[in-house]
C-alpha positions in Angstrom: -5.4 20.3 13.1 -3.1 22.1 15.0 -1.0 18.8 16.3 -0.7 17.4 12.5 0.6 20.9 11.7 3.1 21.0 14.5 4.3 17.3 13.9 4.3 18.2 10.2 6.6 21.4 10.7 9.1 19.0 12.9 9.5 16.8 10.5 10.3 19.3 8.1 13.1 20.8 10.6 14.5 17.2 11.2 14.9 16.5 7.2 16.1 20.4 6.7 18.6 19.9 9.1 19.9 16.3 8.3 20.1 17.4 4.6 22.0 20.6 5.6 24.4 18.5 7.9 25.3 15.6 5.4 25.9 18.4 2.8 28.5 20.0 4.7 29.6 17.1 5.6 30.2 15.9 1.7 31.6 19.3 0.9 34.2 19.2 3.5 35.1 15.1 2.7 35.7 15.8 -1.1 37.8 18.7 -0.3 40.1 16.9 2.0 39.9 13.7 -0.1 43.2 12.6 -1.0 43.3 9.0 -3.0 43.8 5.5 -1.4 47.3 4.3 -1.2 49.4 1.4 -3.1 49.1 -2.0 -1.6 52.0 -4.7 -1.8 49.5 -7.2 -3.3 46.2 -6.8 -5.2 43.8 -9.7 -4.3 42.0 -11.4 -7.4 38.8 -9.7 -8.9 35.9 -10.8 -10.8 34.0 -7.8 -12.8 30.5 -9.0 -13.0 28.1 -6.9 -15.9 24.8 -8.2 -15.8 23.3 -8.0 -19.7 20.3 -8.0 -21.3 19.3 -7.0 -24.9 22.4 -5.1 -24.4 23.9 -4.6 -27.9 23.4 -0.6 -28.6 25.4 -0.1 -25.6 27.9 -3.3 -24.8 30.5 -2.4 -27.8 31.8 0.9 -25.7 31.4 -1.0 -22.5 33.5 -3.7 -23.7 35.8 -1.4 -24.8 36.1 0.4 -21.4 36.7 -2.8 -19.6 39.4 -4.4 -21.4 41.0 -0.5 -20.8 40.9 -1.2 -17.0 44.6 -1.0 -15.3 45.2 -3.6 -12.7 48.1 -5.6 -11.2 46.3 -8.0 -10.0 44.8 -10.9 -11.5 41.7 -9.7 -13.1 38.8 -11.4 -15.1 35.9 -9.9 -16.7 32.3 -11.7 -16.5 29.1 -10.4 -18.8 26.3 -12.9 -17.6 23.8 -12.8 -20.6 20.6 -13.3 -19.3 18.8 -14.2 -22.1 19.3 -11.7 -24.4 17.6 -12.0 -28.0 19.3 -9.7 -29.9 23.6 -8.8 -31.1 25.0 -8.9 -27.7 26.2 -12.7 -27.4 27.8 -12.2 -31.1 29.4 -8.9 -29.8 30.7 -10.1 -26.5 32.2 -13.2 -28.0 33.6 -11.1 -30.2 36.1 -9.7 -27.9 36.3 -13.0 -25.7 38.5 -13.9 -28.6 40.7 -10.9 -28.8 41.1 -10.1 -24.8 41.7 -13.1 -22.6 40.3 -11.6 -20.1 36.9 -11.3 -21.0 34.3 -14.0 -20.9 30.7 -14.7 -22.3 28.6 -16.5 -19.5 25.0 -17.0 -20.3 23.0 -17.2 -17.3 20.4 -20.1 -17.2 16.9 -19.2 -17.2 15.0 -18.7 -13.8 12.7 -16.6 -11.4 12.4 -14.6 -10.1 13.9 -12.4 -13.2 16.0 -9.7 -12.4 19.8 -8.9 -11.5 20.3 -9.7 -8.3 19.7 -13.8 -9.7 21.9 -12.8 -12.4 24.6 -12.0 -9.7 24.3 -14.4 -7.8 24.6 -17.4 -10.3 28.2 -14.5 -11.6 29.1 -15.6 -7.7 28.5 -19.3 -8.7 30.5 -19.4 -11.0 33.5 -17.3 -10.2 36.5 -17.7 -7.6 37.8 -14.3 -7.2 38.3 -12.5 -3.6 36.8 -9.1 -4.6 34.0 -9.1 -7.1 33.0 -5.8 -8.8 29.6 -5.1 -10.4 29.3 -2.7 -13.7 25.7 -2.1 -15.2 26.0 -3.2 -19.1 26.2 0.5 -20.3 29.1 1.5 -18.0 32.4 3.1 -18.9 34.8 2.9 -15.9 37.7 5.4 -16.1 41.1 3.2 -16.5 42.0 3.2 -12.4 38.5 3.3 -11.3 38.9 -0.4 -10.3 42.3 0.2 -8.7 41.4 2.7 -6.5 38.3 0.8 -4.9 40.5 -2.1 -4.6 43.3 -0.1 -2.4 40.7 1.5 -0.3 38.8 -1.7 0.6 42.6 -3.5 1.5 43.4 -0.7 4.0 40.3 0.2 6.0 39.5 -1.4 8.6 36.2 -3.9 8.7 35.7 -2.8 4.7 33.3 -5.1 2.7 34.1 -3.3 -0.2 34.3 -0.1 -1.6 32.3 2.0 -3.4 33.0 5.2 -6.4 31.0 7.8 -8.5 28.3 7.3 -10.8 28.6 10.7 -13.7 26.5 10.7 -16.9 27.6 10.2 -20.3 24.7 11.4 -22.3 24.5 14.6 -20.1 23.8 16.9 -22.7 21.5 15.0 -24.5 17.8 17.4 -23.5 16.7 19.0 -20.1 16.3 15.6 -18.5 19.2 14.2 -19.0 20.4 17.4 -17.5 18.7 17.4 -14.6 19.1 13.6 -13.5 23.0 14.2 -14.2 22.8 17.3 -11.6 21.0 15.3 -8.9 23.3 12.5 -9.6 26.3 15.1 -8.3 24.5 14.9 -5.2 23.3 11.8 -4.3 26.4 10.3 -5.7 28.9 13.3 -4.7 27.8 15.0 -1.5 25.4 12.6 0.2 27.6 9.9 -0.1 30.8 11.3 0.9 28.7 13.5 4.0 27.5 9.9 5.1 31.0 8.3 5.1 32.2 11.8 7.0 29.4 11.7 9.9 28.9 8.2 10.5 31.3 6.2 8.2 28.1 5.1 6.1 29.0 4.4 2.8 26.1 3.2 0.2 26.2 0.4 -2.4 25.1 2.6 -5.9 24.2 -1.0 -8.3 27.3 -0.2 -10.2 31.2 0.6 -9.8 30.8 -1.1 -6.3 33.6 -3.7 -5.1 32.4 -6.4 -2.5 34.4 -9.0 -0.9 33.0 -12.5 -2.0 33.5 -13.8 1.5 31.6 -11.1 2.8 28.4 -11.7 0.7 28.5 -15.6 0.9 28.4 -15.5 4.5 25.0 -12.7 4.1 23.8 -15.6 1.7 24.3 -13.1 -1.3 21.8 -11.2 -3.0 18.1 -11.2 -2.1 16.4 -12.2 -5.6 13.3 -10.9 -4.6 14.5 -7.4 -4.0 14.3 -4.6 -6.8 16.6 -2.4 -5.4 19.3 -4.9 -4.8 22.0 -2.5 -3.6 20.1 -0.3 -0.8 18.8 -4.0 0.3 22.5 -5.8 0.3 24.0 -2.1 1.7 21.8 -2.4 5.1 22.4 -6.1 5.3 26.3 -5.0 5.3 26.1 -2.4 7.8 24.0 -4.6 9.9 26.4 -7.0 10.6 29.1 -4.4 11.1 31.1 -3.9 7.9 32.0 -0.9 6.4 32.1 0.3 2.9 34.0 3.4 2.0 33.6 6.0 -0.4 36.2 6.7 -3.0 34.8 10.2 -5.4 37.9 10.1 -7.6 36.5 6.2 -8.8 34.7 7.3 -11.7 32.0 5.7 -14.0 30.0 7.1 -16.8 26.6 5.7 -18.2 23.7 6.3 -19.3 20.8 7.9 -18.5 17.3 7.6 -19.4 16.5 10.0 -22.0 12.9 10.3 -22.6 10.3 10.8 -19.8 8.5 7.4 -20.4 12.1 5.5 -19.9 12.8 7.8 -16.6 9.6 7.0 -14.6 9.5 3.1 -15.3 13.1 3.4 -14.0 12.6 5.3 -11.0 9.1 3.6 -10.0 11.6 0.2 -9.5 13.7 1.9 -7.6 11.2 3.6 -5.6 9.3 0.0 -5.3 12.4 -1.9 -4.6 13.2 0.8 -1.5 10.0 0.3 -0.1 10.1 -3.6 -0.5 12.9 -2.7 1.9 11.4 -0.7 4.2 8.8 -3.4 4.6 12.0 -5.8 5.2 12.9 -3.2 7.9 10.2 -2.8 9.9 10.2 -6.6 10.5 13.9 -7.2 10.7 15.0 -5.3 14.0 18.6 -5.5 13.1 17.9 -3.1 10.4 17.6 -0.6 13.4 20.5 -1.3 15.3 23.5 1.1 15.9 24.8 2.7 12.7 22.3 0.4 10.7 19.3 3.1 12.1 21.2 6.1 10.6 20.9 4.1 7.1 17.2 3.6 7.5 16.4 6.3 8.9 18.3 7.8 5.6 16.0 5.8 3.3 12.8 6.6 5.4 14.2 10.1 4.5 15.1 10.0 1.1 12.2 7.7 -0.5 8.9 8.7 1.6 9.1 11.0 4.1 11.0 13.4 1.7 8.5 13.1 -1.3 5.8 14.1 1.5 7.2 17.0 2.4 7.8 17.9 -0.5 3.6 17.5 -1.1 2.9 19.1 1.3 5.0 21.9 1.0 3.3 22.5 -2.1 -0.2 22.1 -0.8 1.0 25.0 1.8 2.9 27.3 -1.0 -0.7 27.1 -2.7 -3.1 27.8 0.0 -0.9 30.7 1.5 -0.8 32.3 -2.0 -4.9 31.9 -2.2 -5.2 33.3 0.9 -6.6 30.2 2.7 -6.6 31.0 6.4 -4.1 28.5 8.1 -4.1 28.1 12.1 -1.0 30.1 13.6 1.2 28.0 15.0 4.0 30.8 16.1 5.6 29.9 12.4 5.1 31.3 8.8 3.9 27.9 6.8 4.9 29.8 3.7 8.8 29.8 5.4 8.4 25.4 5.3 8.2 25.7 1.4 11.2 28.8 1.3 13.6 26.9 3.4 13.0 23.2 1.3 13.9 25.2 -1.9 16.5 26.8 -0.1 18.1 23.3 0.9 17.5 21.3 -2.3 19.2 24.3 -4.4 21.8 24.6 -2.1 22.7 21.3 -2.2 22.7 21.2 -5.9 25.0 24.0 -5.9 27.5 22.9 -3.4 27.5 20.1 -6.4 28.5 21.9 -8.7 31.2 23.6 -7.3 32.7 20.3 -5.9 32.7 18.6 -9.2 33.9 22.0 -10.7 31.1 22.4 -13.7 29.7 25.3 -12.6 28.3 26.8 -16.0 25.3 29.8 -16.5 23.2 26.8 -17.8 23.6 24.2 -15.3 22.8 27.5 -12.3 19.8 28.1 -14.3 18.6 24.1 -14.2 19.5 24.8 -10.4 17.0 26.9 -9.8 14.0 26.0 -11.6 14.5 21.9 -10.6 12.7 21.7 -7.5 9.4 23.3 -9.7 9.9 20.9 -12.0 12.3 17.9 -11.7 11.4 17.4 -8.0 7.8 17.5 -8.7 8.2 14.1 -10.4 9.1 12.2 -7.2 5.3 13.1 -6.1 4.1 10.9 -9.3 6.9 8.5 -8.8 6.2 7.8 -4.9 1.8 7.7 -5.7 2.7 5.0 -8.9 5.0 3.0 -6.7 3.0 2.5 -3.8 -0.1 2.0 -5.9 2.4 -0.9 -7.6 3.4 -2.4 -4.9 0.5 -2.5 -2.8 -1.5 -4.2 -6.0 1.5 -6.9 -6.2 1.1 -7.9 -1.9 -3.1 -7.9 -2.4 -2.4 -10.2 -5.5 0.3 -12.3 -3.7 2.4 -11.5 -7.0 6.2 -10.7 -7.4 7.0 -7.6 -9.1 8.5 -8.5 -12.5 12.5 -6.9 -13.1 12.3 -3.6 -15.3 15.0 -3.2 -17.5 15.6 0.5 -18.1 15.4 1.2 -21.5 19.2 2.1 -23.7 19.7 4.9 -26.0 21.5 4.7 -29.5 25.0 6.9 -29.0 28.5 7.8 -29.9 30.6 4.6 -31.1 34.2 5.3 -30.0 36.7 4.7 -32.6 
C-alpha cells in the first residue's frame, strides 16, 4: 500500500510541476509575442471546411471567409459530405457571388468521418499551404495571413497553427466554462510548449499545413478520431515544426447543452487514446522531441483524469477520517496543490487574454468541483467505448458535434 501511495504522490509532483512549467512558460511567450513579419511572396492556399448538415451555422461562416485578407492566391473549399439538409443551396449560393468559394461534395465512403473528408479536399486541390476551418468557424480577417508568414519564415515549419476563442461564450455556465479552459489549452499550453521545446499542436481548426508535407506522411489517418493530435505526432516525428501564432484568431461554437458536450468530448478522448495505442507500437512516437508530445498526451488525457480521481478519493477519506499510512506527506496537500495548479492556470488565462471579470474569477474557482469532475465520466465512457469497439473488431463511427441556432450577422 505504501509503494502505490509513494508512486501515486510522484506522479502527482511530476504532472504538478510540468503543468506549472508550461504555464509559465505560455505566460512569458504571449507577453513577448510580437506578430510574424511580411513575406515578399505568399504561396497559394487552399481553405478546406469539412460540412455536414451544416446549414444553421455555414451562412456566418461563409461570410467570415469570403472576409479573409490575402495577397496571395487564395481558394476556398467546403467539402459536403453528404449533407441532407440547406447547406448545398446555401454554399452555392455564394459560389455564385465570390469566385473564390467553391461547393465540392465529397463522394460517399468509410470509414465516415473528417479526416476522409480531408483527404479527398487534398485530392482535389493544388495549393502549397492548405488550411482547415471547422464548418462553424469565423476566422478574424488576417487570421490566415499571419499563419501563412509564420510558416514562410521558421525554419523546418509544416505549418502553423492560431487560437481557438468561443463565440457563444455567454450563452449558460457551460459554455462558460469550456470557453475558460479553452484560454488554456489554446492560450497558455500551447504557447508554453512552443516556448520549452518548440512543440506546437495541430487544434482541428485554424491550422495551416504544407501539402508537400502531408503527402509525403500519406495524409490523414481515416481511422483516427482525433485527427489533429494523430497528424501533430506524425509531424514532429519526422522533424517538422509547427509554430504557434496567439494573435491568429478564430471564433466557434461551442456545445451548449450537456448531452452535446459529452458525445463531443468522449470522441476526443477515444480518438487520443486510439493514439496512444498507435504510440505504444510505433517507437518513433518516442523519439527526441516526439516523447515530450506523448508524454503530453499521456498527461493531459489519462494520467491527468486519474489524478484527478484520486485526488478526490483522498480529499474524501481525509475528511472522514479514514486512517491513511504516513508516508512523510499530508495526502490532503495532493488534492490542495491540484486545485491550486488548475486555478492558477485558469487565472494566468485570464489575465493574458485580458477578460478578467468578477464572474469569470468566480467560474475560476468553483471549475475544478464541477467542470473538471466531468473528465472522470468522460475518461470511464471512453475507455468503456473503445474497448467494446477492439473486443467487437468494429470501427468507431465519426460523431458530429451537434450546432446551436444563433445570431445571423447582417
Amino acid at each position: 500500500m505504501n509503494i502505490l501511495i509513494t508512486a501515486t504522490v510522484i506522479l502527482f509532483w511530476i504532472l504538478l510541476l510540468f503543468y506549472s512549467a508550461v504555464t509559465i512558460g505560455g505566460v512569458w511567450y504571449r507577453l513577448r509575442f510580437r506578430n510574424p513579419p511580411k513575406i515578399k511572396h505568399y504561396p497559394s492556399v487552399a481553405v478546406l471546411i469539412p460540412a455536414h448538415n451544416e446549414e444553421i451555422v455555414i451562412e456566418n461562416t461563409l461570410r467570415a471567409m469570403a472576409r479573409l485578407k490575402y495577397e496571395g492566391k487564395l481558394d476556398i473549399y467546403l467539402l459536403d459530405d453528404s449533407s441532407q439538409d440547406g447547406t448545398a443551396a446555401i454554399v452555392q449560393e455564394f459560389a455564385e457571388v465570390f469566385s473564390r468559394i467553391h461547393y465540392i461534395p465529397v463522394p460517399p465512403g468509410n470509414p465516415k468521418g473528417k479526416s476522409r473528408v480531408l483527404n479527398y479536399g487534398l485530392s482535389v486541390t493544388d495549393s502549397e499551404y492548405f488550411v482547415v476551418y471547422d464548418a462553424d468557424n469565423e476566422p478574424e480577417a488576417d487570421a490566415l495571413e499571419k499563419l501563412v508568414q509564420a510558416a514562410e519564415v521558421v525554419p523546418n515549419a509544416a505549418g502553423a497553427v492560431g487560437y481557438v476563442k468561443t463565440k457563444n461564450v455567454d450563452t449558460n455556465v457551460l459554455t462558460r466554462m469550456i470557453a475558460l479552459e479553452f484560454q488554456v489549452f489554446q492560450l497558455l499550453m500551447q504557447c508554453g510548449r512552443w516556448a520549452l521545446f518548440r512543440l506546437g499542436s495541430l487544434a482541428g481548426t485554424n491550422m495551416l499545413l504544407r501539402r508537400s508535407v502531408i503527402e509525403k506522411l500519406g495524409g490523414y489517418d481515416v481511422y483516427a478520431l482525433a485527427e489533429d493530435a494523430e497528424l501533430t505526432v506524425r509531424l514532429t516525428a519526422a522533424g517538422y515544426v509547427l509554430p504557434v501564432i496567439p494573435t491568429s484568431r478564430t471564433w466557434e461554437q461551442e456545445p451548449e447543452t450537456l448531452k452535446a458536450f459529452i458525445k463531443q468530448r468522449t470522441r476526443w478522448l477515444t480518438g487520443n487514446l486510439y493514439l496512444l495505442e498507435k504510440s505504444i507500437k510505433d517507437r518513433s512516437h518516442w523519439r527526441g522531441k516526439t516523447f515530450v508530445l506523448s508524454l503530453q498526451h499521456l498527461f493531459t488525457y489519462l494520467i491527468f483524469v486519474l489524478m484527478l480521481l484520486i485526488s478526490d478519493v483522498f480529499f474524501v477519506l481525509s475528511i472522514a477520517g479514514v486512517d491513511i499510512p504516513n508516508i512523510g506527506a499530508p495526502l490532503m496537500m495532493l488534492w490542495f496543490m491540484t486545485y491550486i495548479v488548475y486555478t492558477a492556470q485558469l487565472l494566468s488565462a485570464l489575465v493574458i487574454d485580458r477578460n478578467v471579470s468578477l464572474t469569470n474569477v468566480l467560474y475560476v474557482l468553483v471549475m475544478y468541483f464541477t467542470y473538471a469532475q466531468l473528465f472522470i465520466l468522460l475518461l470511464i465512457r471512453s475507455v468503456t467505448t473503445y474497448t467494446w469497439s477492439k473486443l467487437h473488431k468494429k470501427t468507431i463511427a465519426w460523431d458530429k458535434t451537434q450546432r446551436f441556432k444563433g445570431r445571423v450577422d447582417s
